[in-house]
Jmol script that loads the backbone (N, CA, C; Angstrom):
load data "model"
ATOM      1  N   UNK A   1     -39.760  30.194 -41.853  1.00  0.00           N
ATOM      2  CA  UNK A   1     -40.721  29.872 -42.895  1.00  0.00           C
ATOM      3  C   UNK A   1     -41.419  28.540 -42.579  1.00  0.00           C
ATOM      4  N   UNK A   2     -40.646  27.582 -42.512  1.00  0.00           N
ATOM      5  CA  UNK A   2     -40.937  26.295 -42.088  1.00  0.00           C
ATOM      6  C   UNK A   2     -42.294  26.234 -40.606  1.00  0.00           C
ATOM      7  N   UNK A   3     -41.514  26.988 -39.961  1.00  0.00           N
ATOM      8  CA  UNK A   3     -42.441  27.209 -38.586  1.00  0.00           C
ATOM      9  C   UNK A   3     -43.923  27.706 -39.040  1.00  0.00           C
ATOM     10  N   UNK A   4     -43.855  28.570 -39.700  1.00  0.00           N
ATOM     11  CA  UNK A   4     -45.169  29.320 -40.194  1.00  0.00           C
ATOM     12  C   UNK A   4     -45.791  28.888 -40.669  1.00  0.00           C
ATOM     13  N   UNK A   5     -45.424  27.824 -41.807  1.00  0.00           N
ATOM     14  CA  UNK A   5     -46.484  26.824 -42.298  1.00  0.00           C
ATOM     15  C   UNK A   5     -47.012  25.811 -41.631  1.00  0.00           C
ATOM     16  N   UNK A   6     -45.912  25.877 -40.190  1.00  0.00           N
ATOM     17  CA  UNK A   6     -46.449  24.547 -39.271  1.00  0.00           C
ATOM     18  C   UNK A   6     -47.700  24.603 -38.852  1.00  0.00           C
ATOM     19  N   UNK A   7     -47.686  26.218 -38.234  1.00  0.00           N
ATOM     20  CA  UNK A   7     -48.617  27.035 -37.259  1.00  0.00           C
ATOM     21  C   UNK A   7     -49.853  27.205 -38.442  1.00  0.00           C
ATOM     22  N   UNK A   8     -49.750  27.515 -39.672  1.00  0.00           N
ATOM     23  CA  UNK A   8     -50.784  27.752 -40.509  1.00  0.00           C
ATOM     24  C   UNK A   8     -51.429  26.069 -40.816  1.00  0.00           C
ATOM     25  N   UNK A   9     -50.791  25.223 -40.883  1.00  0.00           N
ATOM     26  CA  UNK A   9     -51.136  23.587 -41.137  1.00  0.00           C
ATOM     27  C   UNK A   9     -52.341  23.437 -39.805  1.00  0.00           C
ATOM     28  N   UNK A  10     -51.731  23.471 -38.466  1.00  0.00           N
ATOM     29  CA  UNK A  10     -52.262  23.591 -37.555  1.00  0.00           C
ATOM     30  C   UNK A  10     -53.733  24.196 -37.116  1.00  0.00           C
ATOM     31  N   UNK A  11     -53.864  25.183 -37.542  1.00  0.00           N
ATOM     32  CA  UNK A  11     -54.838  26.582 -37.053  1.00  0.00           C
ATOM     33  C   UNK A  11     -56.194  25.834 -38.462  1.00  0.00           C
ATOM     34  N   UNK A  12     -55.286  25.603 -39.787  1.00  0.00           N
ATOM     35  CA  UNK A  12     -56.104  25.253 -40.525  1.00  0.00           C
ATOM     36  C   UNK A  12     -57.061  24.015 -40.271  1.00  0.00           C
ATOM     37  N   UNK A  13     -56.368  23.018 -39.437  1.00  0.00           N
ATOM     38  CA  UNK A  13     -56.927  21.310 -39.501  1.00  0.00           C
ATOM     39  C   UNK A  13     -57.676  22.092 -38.536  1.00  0.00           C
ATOM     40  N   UNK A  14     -57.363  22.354 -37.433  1.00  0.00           N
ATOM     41  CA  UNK A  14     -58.963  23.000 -36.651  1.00  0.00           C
ATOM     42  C   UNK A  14     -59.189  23.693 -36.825  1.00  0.00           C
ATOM     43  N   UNK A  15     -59.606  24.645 -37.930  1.00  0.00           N
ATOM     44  CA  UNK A  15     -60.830  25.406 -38.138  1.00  0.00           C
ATOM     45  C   UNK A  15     -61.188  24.465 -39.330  1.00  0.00           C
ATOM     46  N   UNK A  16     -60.490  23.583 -39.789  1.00  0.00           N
ATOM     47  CA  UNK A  16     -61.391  22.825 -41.000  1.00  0.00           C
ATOM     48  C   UNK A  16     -62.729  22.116 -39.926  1.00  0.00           C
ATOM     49  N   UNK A  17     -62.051  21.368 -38.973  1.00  0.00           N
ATOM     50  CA  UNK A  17     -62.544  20.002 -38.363  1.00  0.00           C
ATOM     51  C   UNK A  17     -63.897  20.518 -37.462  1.00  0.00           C
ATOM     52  N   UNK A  18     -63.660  22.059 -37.397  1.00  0.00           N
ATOM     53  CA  UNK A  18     -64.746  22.591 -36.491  1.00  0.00           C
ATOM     54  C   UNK A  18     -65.831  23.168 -37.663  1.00  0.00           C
ATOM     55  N   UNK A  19     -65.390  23.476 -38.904  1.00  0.00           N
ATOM     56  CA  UNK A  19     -66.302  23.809 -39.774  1.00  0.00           C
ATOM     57  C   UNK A  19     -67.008  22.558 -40.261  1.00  0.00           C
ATOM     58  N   UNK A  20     -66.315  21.338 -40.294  1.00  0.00           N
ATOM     59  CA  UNK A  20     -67.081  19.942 -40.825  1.00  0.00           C
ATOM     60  C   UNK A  20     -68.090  19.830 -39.690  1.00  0.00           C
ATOM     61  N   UNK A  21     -68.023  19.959 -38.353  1.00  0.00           N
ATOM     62  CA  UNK A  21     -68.867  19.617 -37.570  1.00  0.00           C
ATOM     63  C   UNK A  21     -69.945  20.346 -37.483  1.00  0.00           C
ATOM     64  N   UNK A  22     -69.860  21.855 -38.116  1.00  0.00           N
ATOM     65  CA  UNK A  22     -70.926  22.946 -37.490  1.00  0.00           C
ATOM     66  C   UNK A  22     -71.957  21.823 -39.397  1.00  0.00           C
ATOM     67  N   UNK A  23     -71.546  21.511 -39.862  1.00  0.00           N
ATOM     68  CA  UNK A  23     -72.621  21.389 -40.684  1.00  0.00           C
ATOM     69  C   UNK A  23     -73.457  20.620 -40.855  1.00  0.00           C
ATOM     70  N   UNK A  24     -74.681  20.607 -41.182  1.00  0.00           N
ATOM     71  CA  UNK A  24     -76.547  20.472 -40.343  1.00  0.00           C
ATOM     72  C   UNK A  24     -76.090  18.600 -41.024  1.00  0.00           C
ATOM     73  N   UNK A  25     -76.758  17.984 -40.490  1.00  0.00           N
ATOM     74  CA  UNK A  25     -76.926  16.544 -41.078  1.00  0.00           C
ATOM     75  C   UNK A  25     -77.887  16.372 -41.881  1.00  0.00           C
ATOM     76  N   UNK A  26     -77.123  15.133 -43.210  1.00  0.00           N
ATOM     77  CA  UNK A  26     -78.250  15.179 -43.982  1.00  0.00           C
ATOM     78  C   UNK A  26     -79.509  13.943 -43.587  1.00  0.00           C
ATOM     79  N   UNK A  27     -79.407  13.591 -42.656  1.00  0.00           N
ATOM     80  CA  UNK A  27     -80.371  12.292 -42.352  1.00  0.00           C
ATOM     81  C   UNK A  27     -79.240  11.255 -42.599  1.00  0.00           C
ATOM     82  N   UNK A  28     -79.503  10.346 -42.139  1.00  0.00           N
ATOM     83  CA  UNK A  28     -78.911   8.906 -41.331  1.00  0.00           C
ATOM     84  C   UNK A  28     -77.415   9.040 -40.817  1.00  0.00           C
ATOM     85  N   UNK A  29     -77.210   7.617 -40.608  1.00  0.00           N
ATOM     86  CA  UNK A  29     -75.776   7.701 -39.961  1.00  0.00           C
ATOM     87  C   UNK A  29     -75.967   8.383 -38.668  1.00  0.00           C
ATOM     88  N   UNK A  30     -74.353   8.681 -37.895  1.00  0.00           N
ATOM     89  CA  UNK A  30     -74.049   9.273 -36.946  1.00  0.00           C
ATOM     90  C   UNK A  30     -75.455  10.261 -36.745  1.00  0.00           C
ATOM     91  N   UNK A  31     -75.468  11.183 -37.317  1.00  0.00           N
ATOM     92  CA  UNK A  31     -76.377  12.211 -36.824  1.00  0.00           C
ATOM     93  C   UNK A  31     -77.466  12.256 -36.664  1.00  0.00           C
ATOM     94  N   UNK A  32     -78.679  10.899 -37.176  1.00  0.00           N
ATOM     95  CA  UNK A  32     -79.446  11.042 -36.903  1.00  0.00           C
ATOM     96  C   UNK A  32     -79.832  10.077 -35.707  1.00  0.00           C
ATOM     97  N   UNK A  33     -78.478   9.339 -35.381  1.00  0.00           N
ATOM     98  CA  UNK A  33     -78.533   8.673 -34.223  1.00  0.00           C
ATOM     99  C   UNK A  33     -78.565   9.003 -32.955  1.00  0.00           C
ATOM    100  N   UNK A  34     -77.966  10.754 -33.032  1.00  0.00           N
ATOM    101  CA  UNK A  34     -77.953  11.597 -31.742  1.00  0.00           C
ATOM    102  C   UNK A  34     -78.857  12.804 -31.883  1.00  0.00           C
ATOM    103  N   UNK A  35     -80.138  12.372 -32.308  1.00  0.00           N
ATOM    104  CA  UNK A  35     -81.412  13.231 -32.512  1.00  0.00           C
ATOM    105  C   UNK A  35     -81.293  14.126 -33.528  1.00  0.00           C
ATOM    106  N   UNK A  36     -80.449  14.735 -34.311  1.00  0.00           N
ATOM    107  CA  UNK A  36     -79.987  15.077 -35.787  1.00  0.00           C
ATOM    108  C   UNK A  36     -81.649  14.623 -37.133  1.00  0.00           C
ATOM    109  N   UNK A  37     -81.794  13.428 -36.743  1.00  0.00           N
ATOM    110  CA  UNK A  37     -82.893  13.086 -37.905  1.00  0.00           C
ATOM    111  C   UNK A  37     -83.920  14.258 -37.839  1.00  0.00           C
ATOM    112  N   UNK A  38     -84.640  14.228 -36.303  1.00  0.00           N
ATOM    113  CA  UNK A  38     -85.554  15.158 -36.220  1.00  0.00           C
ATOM    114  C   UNK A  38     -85.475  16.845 -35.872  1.00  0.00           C
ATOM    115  N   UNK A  39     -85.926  17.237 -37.702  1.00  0.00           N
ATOM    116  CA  UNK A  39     -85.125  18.376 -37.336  1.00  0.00           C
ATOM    117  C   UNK A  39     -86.422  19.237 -38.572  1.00  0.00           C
ATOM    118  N   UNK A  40     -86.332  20.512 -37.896  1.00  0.00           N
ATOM    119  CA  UNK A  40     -87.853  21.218 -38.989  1.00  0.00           C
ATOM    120  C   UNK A  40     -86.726  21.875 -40.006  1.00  0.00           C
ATOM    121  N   UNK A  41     -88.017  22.726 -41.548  1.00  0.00           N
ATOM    122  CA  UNK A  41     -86.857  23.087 -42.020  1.00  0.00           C
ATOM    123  C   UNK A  41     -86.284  24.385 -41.837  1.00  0.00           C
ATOM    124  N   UNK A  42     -87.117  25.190 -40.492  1.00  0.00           N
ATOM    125  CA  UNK A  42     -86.783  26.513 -40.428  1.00  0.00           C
ATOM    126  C   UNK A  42     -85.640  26.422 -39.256  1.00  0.00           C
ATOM    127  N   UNK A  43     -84.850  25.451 -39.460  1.00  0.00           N
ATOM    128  CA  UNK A  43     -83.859  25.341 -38.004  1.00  0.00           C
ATOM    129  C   UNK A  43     -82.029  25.861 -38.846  1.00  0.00           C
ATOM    130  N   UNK A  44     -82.529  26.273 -40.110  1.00  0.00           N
ATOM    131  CA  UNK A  44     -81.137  26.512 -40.686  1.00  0.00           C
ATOM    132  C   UNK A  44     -81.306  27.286 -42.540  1.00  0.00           C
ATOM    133  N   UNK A  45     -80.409  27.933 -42.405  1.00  0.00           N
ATOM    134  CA  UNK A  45     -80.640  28.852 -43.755  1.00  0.00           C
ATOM    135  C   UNK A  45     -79.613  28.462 -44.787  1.00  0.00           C
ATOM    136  N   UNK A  46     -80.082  28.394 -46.170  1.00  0.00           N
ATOM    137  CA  UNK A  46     -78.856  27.980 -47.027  1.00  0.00           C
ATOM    138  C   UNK A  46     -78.064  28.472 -47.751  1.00  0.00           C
ATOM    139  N   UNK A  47     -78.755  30.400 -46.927  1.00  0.00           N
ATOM    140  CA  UNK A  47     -76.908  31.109 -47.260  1.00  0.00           C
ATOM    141  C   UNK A  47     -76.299  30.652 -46.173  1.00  0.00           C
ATOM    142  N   UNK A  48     -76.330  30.631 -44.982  1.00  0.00           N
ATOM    143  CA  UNK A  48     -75.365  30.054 -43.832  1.00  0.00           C
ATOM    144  C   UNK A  48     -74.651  28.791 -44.508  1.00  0.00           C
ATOM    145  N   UNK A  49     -75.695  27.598 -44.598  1.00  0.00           N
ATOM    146  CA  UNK A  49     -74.813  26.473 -45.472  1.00  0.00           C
ATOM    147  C   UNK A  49     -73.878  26.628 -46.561  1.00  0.00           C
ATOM    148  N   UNK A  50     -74.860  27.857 -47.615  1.00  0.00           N
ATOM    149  CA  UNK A  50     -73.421  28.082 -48.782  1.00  0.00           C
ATOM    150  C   UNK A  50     -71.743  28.864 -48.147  1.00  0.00           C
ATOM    151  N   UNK A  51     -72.266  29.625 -47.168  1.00  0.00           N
ATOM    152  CA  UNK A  51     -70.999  30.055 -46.558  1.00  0.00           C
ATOM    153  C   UNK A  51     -70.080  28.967 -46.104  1.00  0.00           C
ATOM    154  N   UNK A  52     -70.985  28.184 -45.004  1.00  0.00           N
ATOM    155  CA  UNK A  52     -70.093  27.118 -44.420  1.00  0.00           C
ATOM    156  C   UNK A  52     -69.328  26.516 -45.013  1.00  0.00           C
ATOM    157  N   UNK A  53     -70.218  25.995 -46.591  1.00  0.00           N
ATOM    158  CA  UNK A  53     -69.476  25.038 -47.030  1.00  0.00           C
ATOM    159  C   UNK A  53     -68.112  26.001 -48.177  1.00  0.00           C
ATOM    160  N   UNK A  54     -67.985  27.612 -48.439  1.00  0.00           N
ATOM    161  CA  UNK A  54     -66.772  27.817 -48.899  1.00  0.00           C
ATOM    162  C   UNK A  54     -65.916  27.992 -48.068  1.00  0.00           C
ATOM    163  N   UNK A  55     -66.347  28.296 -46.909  1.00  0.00           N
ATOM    164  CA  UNK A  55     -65.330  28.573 -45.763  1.00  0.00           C
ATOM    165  C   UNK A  55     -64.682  27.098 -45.822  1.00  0.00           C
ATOM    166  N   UNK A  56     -65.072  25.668 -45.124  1.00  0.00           N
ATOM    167  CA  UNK A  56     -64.810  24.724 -45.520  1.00  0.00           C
ATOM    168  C   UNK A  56     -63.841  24.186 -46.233  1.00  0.00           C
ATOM    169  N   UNK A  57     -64.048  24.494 -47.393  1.00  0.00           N
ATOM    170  CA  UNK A  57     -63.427  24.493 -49.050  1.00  0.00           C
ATOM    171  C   UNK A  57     -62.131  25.335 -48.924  1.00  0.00           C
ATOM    172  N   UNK A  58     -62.286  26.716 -48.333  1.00  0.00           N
ATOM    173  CA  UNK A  58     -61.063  27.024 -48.248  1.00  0.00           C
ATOM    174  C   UNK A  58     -59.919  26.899 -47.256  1.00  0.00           C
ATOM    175  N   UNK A  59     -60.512  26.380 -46.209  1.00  0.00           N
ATOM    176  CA  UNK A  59     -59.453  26.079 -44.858  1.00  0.00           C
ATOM    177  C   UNK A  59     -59.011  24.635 -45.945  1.00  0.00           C
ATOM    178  N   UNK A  60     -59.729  23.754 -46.571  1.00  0.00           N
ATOM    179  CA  UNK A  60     -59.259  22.266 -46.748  1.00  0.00           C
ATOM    180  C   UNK A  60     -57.816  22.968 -47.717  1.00  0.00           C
ATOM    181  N   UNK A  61     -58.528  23.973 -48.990  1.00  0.00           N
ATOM    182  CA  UNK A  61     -57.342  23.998 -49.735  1.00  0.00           C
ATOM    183  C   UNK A  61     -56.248  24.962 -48.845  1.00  0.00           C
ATOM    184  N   UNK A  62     -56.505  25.616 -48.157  1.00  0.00           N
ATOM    185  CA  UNK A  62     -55.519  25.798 -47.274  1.00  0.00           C
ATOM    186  C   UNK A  62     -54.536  24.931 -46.877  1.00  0.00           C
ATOM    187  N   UNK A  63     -55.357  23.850 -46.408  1.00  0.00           N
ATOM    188  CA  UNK A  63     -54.460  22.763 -45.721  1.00  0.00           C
ATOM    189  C   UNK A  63     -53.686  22.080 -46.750  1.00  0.00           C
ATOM    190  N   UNK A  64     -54.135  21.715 -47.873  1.00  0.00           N
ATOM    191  CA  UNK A  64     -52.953  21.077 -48.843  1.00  0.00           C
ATOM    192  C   UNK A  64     -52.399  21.812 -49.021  1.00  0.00           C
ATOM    193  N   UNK A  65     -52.250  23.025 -49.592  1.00  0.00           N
ATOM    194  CA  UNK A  65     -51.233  24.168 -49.824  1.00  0.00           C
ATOM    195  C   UNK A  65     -50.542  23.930 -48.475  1.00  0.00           C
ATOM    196  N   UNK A  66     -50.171  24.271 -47.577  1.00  0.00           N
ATOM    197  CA  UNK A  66     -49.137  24.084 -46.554  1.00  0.00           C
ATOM    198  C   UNK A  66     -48.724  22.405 -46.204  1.00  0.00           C
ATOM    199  N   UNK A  67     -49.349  21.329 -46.749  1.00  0.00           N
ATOM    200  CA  UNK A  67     -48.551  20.245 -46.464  1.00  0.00           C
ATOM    201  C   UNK A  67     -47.800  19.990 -47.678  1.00  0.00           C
ATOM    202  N   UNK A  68     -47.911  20.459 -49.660  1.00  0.00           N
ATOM    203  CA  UNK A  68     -47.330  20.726 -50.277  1.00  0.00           C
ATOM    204  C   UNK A  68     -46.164  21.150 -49.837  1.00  0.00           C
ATOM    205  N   UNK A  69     -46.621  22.585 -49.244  1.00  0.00           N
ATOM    206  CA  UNK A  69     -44.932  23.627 -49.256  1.00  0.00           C
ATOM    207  C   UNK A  69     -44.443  22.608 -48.645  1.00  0.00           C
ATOM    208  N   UNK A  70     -44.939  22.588 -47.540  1.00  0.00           N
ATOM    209  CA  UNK A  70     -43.901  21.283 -45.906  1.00  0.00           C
ATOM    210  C   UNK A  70     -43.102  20.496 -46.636  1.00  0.00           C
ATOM    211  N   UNK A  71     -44.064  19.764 -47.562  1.00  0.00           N
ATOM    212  CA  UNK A  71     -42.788  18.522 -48.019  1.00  0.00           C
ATOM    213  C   UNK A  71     -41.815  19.203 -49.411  1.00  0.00           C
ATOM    214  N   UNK A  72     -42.045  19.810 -49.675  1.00  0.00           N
ATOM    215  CA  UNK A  72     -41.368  20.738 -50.919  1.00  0.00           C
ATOM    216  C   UNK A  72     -39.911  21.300 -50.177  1.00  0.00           C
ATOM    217  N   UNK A  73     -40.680  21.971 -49.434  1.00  0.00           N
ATOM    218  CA  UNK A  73     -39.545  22.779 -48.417  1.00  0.00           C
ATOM    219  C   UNK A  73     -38.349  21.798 -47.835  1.00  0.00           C
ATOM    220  N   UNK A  74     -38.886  20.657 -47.029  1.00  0.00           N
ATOM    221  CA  UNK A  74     -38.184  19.737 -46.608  1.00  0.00           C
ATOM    222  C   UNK A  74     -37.420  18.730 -47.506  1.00  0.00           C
ATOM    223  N   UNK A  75     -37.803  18.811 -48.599  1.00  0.00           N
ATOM    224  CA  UNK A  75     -36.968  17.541 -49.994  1.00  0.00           C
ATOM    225  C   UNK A  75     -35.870  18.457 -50.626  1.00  0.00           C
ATOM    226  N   UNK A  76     -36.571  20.010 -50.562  1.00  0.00           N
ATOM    227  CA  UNK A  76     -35.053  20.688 -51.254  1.00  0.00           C
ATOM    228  C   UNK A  76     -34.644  21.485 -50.325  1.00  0.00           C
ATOM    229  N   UNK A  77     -34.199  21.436 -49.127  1.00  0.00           N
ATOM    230  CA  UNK A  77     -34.020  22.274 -48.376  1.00  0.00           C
ATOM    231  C   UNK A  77     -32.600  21.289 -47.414  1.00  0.00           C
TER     232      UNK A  77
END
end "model"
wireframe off; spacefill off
backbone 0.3
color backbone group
C-alpha cells in the first residue's frame, strides 16, 4: 500500500510539474524574458487552457491526497 502511494506521489509531481509548464504565459517575469511576451492571440485556445488548468487541479489534489495517506499511514502504522 505504502509503495503505491509512493509510485502515485511520484508519477503525480511530474505530471503536475509538466502540466505547470505546458501553460501559455501571462506576460512578464520568466516568460516573457525567453520570448513568451511576444505572442499573437491565435497561438492558443481556451478550451485547451480550461482543460490544462483541471487536469492541473487534479494531479495537485492528487498529490495532497497521497502525501496525507503517506503521513497517516506512517503515524498509525
Amino acid at each position: 500500500m505504502i509503495l503505491a502511494l509512493q509510485i502515485v506521489l511520484v508519477l503525480s509531481a511530474v505530471l503536475m510539474s509538466v502540466f505547470v509548464l505546458l501553460h501559455k504565459g501571462k506576460g512578464g517575469g520568466l516568460s516573457s524574458l525567453f520570448g513568451g511576451g511576444v505572442q499573437s492571440n491565435l497561438s492558443g485556445s481556451t478550451v485547451v487552457e480550461k482543460n490544462l488548468d483541471r487536469y492541473t487541479v487534479i494531479m495537485a489534489l492528487i498529490w495532497i491526497l497521497c502525501i496525507v495517506a503517506l503521513n497517516l499511514l506512517q503515524a498509525y502504522a
